[in-house]
C-alpha positions in Angstrom: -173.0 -76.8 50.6 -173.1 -74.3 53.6 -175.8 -71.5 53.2 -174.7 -67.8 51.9 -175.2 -66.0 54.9 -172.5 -68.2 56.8 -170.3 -68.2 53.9 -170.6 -64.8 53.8 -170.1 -64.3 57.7 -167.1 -66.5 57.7 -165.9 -64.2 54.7 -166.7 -60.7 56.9 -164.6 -62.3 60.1 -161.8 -63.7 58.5 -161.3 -60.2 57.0 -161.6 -58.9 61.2 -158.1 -61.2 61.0 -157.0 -60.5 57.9 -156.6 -56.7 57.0 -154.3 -55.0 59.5 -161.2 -35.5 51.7 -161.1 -32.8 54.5 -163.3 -30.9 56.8 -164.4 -31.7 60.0 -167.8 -30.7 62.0 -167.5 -28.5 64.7 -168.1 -29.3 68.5 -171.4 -28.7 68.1 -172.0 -31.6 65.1 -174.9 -33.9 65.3 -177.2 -32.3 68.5 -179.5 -30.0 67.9 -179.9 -29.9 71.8 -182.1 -32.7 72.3 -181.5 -34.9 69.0 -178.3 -36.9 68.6 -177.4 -38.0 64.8 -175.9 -41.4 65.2 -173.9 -42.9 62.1 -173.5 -46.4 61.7 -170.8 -47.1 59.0 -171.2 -51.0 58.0 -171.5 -53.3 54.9 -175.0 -52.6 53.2 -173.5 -53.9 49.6 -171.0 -56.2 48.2 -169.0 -59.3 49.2 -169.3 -58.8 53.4 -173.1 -57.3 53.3 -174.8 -60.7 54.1 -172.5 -61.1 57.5 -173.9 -57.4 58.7 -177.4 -57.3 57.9 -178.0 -57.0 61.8 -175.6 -54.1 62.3 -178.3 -51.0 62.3 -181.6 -52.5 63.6 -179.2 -53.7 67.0 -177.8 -50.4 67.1 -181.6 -48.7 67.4 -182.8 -51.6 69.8 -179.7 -50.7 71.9 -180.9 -46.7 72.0 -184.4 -47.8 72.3 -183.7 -49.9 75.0 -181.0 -47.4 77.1 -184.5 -44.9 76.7 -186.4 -46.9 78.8 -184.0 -46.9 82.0 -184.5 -45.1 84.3 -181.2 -43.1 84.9 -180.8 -42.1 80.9 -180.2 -39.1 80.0 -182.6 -37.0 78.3 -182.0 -37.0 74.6 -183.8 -38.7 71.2 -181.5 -40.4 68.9 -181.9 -40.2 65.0 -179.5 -42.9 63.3 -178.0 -42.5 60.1 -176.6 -45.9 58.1 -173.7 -45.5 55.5 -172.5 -48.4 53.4 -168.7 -49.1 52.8 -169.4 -51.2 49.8 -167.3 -54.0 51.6 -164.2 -51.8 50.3 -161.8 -49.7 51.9 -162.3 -47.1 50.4 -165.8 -47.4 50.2 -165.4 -47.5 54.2 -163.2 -43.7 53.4 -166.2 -42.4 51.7 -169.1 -43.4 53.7 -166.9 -42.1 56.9 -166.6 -38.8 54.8 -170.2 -38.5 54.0 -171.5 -39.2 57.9 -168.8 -36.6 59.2 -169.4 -33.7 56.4 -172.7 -33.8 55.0 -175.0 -35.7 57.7 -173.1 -34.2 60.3 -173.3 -37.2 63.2 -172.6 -36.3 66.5 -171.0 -39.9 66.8 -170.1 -42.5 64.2 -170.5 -46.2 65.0 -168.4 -48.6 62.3 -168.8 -52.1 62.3 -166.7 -52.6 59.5 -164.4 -55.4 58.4 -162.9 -52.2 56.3 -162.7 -49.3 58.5 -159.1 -49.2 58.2 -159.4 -47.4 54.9 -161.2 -44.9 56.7 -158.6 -44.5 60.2 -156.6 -41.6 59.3 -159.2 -39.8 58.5 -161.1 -40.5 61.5 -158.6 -39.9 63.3 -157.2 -36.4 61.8 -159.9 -34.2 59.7 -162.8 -35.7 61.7 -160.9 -36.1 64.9 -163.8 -34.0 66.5 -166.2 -36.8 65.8 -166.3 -39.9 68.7 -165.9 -42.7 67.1 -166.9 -46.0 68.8 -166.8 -50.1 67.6 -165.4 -53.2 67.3 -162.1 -53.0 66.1 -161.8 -56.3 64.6 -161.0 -54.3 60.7 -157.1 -54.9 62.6 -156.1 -51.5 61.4 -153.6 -49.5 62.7 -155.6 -46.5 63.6 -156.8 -48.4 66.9 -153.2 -48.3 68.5 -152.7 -44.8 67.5 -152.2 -43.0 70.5 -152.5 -39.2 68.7 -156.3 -40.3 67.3 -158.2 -39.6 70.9 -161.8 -40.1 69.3 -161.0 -43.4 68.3 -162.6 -46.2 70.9 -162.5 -49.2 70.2 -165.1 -52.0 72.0 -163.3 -55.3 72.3 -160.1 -53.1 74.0 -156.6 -52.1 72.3 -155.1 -55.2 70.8 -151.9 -55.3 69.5 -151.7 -58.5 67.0 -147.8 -58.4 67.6 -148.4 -59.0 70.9 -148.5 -62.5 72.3 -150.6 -63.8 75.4 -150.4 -67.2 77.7 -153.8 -67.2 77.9 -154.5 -69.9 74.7 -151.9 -72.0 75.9 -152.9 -72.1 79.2 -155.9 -73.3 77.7 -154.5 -76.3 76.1 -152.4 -77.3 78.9 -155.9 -77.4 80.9 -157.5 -80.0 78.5 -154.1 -82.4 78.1 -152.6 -80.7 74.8 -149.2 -81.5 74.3 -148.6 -80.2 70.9 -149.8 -77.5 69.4 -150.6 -76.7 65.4 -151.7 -73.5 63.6 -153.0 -72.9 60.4 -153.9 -69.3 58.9 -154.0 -67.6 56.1 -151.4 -65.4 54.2 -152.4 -62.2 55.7 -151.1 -60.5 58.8 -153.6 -60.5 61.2 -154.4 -63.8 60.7 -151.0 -65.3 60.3 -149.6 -63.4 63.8 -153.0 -64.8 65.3 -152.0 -68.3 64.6 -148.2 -67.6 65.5 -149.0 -65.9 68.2 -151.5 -69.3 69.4 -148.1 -71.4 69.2 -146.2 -69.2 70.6 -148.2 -69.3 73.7 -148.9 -73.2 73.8 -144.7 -73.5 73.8 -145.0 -71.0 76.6 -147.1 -73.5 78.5 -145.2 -76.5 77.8 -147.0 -77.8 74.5 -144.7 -78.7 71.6 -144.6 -77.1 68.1 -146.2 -79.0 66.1 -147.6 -77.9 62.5 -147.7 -74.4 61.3 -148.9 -72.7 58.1 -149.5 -69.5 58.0 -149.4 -68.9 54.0 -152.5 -70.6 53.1 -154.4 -68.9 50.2 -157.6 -67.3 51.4 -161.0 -69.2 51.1 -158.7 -72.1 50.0 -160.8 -75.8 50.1 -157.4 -77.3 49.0 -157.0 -78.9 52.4 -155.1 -82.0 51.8 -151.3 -81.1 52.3 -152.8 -79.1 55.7 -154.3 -82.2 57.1 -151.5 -84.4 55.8 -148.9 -82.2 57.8 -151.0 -82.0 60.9 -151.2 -85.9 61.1 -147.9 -86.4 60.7 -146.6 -83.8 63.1 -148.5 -85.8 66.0 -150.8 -82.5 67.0 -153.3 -83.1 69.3 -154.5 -79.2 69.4 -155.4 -76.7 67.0 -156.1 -73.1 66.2 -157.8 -71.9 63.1 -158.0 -68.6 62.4 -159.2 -69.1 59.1 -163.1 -68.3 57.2 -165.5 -71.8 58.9 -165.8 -72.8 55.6 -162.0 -73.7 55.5 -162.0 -74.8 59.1 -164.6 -76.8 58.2 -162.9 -78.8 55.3 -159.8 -78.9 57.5 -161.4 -80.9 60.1 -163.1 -83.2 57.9 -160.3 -84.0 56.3 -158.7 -84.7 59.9 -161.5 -86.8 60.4 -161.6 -89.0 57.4 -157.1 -89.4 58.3 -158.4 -91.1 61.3 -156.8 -88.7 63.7 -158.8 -87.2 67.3 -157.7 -84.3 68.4 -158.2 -82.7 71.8 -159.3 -79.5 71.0 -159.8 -77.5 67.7 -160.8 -74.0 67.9 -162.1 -71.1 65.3 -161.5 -67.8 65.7 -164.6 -66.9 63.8 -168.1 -68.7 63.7 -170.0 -67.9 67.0 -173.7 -66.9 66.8 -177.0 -67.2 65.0 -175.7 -67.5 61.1 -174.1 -70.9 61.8 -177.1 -72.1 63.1 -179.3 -71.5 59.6 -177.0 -74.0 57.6 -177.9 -77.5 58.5 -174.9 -79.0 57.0 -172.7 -76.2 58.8 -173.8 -77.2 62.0 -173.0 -80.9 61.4 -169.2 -79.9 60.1 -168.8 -77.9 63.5 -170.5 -81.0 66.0 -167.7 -80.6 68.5 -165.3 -77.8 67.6 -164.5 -74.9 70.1 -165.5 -71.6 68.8 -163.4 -68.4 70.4 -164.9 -65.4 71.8 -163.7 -62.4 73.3 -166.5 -60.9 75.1 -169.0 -63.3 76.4 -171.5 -66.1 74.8 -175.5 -65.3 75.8 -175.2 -68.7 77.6 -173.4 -67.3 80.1 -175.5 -65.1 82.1 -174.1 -61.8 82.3 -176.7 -58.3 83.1 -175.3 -57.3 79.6 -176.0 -60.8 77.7 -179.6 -60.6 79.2 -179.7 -57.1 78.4 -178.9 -57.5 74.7 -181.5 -61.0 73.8 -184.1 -59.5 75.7 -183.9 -55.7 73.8 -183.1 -57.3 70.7 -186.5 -59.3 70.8 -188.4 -56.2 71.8 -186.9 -53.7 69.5 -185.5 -55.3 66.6 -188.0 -58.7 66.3 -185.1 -61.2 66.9 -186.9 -64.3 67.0 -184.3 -67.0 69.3 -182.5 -66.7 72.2 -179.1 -66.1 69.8 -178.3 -63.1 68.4 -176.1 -62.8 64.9 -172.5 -61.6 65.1 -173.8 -58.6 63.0 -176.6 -58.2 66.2 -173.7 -58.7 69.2 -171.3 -55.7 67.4 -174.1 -53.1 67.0 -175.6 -53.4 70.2 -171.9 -53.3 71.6 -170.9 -50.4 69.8 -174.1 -48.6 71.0 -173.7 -49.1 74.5 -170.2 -47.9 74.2 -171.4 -45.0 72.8 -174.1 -44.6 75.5 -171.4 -45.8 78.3 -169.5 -42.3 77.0 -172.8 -40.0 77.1 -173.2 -40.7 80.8 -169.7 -40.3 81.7 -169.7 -36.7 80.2 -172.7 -35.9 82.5 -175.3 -36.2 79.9 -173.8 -33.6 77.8 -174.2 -33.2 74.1 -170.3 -31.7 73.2 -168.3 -33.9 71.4 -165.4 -32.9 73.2 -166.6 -33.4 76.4 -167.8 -37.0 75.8 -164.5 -38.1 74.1 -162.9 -36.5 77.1 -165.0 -38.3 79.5 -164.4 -41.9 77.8 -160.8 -42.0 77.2 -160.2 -41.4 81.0 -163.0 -44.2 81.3 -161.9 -47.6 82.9 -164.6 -49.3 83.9 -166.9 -50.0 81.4 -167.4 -53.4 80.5 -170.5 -53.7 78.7 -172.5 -54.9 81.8 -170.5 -58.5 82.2 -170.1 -59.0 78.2 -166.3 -58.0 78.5 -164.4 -60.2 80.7 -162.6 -57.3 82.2 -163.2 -53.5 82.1 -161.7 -51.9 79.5 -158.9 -49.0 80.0 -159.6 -46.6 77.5 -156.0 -44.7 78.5 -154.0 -47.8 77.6 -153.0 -48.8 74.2 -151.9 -52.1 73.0 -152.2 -53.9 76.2 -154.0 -57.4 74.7 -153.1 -59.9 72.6 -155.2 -60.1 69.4 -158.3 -61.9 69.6 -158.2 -61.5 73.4 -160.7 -59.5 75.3 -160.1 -57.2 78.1 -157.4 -58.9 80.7 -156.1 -60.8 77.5 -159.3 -63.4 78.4 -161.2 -65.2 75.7 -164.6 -67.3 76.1 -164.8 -70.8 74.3 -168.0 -72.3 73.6 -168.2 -75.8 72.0 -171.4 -76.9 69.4 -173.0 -79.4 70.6 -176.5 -80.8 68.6 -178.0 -77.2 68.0 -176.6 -75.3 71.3 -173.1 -73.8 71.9 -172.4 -74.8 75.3 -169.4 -72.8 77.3 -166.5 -74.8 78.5 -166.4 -74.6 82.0 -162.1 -74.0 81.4 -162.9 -71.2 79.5 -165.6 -69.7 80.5 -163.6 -67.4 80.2 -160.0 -68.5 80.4 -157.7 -65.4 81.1 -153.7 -64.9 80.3 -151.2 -62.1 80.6 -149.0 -60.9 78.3 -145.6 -62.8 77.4 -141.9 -60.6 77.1 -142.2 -61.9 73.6 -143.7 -60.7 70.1 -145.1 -62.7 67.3 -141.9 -64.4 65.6 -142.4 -64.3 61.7 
C-alpha cells in the first residue's frame, strides 16, 4: 500500500489537471517601508494538506536566501500562511483574509484551489501582485484584464495543443500513441491534447479514455483496451496511484511499452514509499521546469538554500518545496525589476513587461509575462517539458528530453 503522503501528493497534482467579499488594500498594502508582508495561500488542512506541507518553510528559505546576495534590495520580509482548507472556497476566504485583514503586500498561492479565489484576485484585490504556480488550471490565469495575476510555470492554455510530446515519442520509436485521463477537463484535454500531438508526428491513435472516474483502481478494461489497440506509448495524466495500477496491470498482460509517462509524481514524496518506488522502476515522469539533476544556477540555488534554511535533509526537494521556492523567486524577480521599490503598482508594472526571467535555468525558456496563452498545458516556457525516468532510487533525465521542446500546432484539443 503506497504511503499517505504520496497518495495524498498524487491527489494535490491530479487536481493541478483536474479543476480548470470586497475591499481591496491600497498601494501602500503590506510595507511599512522596510517590512514586506508576504502571504502564502496553500493547503494547511484537509484532503491536499499532506502534498503541501513544504509550501511555507521554501517560501522563507527562498527570502532568506535572496538576503544574503549581494545585489538584494534592502528590505525584511514577514510571511503570513493562510489555509484554503483544500476547498475552493476555502481558497476564496483565505485570499480574502491575506488581502483585507493581514494586509500582504504580495500573495503567493500554491494552491490546487485557487481558482475559487481568481476573480477576486483579480478584481477587488487587483492591487495586490499575485505570484505562483498556476497548476489550479483556472481561468483567471488567461485573463488578460487581471494584470496582478503571474503565474510561474507561464500562460498555458489547456485548449491548446503542442508537437513537443509527440516529438518525443517519435525520438524513442513510438508508433502508436494511447491516453488515459480522468473525467475532468484539464486532465482529459491533457491527454487529448498528448494524442493529438503524437498523430502530428506520425504516431497512430491508439487507445483513448478520457472519462475514467477519479482515483479509480478499476484498471482492467483500461489495460485490456490498451493491449489490444497495439500501443506502444502512453501518457497518464492521472493521480500515481492510478498510473501505478495501470502499469501493473500492463505488465502482468505481457505487454512492453516504449515509453509511459505521468504527468504528476516527480520529487521527494515518491521516494518515502518503498512499494511506490518499485511500481514506478522505469516510468517517465514529466516536468515542466527542470529536475535538480540537471544542473541549472537555479536547481543549485534551491537544494543548497533549502538545506540551509529550511533543514531539507537530501539532495531532492518535495513538489510542495520546488513551488514555494518558485513562487518566491518570482516574487523577488518582480521586486528588482521595479527598482527595489515597495509600491504595488510599480512592481506589477515592472513584471508584466518582464520577459526574461526564468528562474535562474529552472524554466526551460524565459517567460513572457505580456503574452497570454502561448503554451500548451503541462508545457513549460517555449512549450518544453523535462522527462526524468526512476531508476533504483534516482530519477535520471533522458538525454531526449532533457528538455524536449515543441511549438504550438494550428489545432485545439478535439473533444
Amino acid at each position: 500500500m503506497f504511503s499517505k503522503a504520496l497518495t495524498a501528493s498524487g491527489v494535490a497534482c491530479a487536481l493541478m489537471l483536474a479543476l480548470t467579499g470586497c475591499g481591496s488594500g491600497s498601494d501602500a498594502t503590506g510595507s511599512d517601508g522596510s517590512t514586506l508582508k508576504i502571504g502564502v495561500l496553500t493547503s494547511l488542512s484537509g484532503s491536499a494538506s499532506a502534498s503541501f506541507t513544504g509550501v511555507e518553510s521554501a517560501v522563507k528559505a527562498r527570502l532568506a536566501a535572496y538576503k544574503e546576495e549581494s545585489d538584494a534590495c534592502k528590505v525584511d520580509f514577514q510571511v503570513v500562511a493562510a489555509d484554503d482548507t483544500s476547498t475552493p472556497q476555502g481558497a476564496l476566504t483565505a485570499t480574502q483574509k491575506l488581502v483585507r485583514q493581514d494586509k500582504v503586500f504580495a500573495v503567493l498561492p500554491v494552491s490546487s484551489f485557487f481558482f475559487g479565489a481568481g476573480q477576486y484576485a483579480g478584481t477587488q484585490a487587483k492591487q495586490t501582485l499575485f505570484a505562483g504556480p498556476g497548476f489550479d488550471g483556472g481561468p483567471q490565469w488567461l485573463n488578460k484584464d487581471y494584470r496582478n495575476l503571474f503565474n510561474a510555470m507561464g500562460s498555458n492554455d489547456y485548449d491548446n495543443v503542442a508537437s513537443t510530446m509527440g516529438e518525443y515519442w517519435k525520438s524513442i520509436g513510438g508508433t502508436k500513441a494511447a491516453a488515459v485521463s480522468f473525467e475532468t477537463r484539464s486532465s482529459s484535454s491533457a491527454a487529448l491534447a498528448s494524442v493529438q500531438s503524437a498523430e502530428h508526428a506520425g504516431l497512430q491513435r491508439g487507445y483513448v479514455n478520457v472519462k475514467v472516474p477519479f482515483g479509480t483502481k478499476d484498471v482492467g478494461p483500461l489495460v485490456l483496451g490498451i493491449k489490444e489497440s497495439g500501443a506502444d506509448v502512453l501518457y497518464l495524466p492521472v493521480t500515481p496511484e492510478t498510473a501505478f495500477a495501470i502499469v501493473a496491470g500492463l505488465k502482468q498482460a505481457g505487454l512492453k511499452m516504449k515509453s509511459v509517462l505521468l504527468a504528476t509524481g516527480y520529487g521527494a514524496d515518491l521516494l518515502k514509499s518503498e512499494p511506490a518506488v518499485q511500481a514506478a522502476q522505469g516510468l517517465g515522469f514529466v516536468t515542466s521546469t527542470a529536475p535538480v539533476e540537471i544542473s541549472t544556477p537555479g536547481g543549485q540555488a534551491m537544494v543548497a538554500g533549502l538545506k540551509k534554511h529550511a533543514g531539507m535533509r537530501t539532495d531532492l526537494p518535495s513538489f510542495s518545496e520546488q513551488m514555494g521556492w518558485l513562487a518566491a523567486d518570482l516574487l523577488l524577480h518582480g521586486l528588482k525589476k521595479s527598482g527595489c521599490g515597495t509600491s504595488q503598482a510599480k512592481v506589477i508594472d515592472a513584471l508584466r513587461a518582464s520577459k526574461d526571467w526564468d528562474a535562474n535555468g529552472l524554466s526551460p525558456e524565459p517567460i513572457d509575462f505580456s503574452s497570454y496563452g502561448v503554451l500548451a498545458g503541462s508545457h513549460g516556457g517555449g512549450n518544453c517539458f523535462y522527462v526524468s525516468i526512476l531508476k533504483g532510487t534516482k530519477f535520471e533525465p533522458d538525454p531526449k528530453a532533457k528538455p524536449v521542446c515543441g511549438r504550438l500546432l494550428d489545432e485545439k484539443v478535439k473533444r
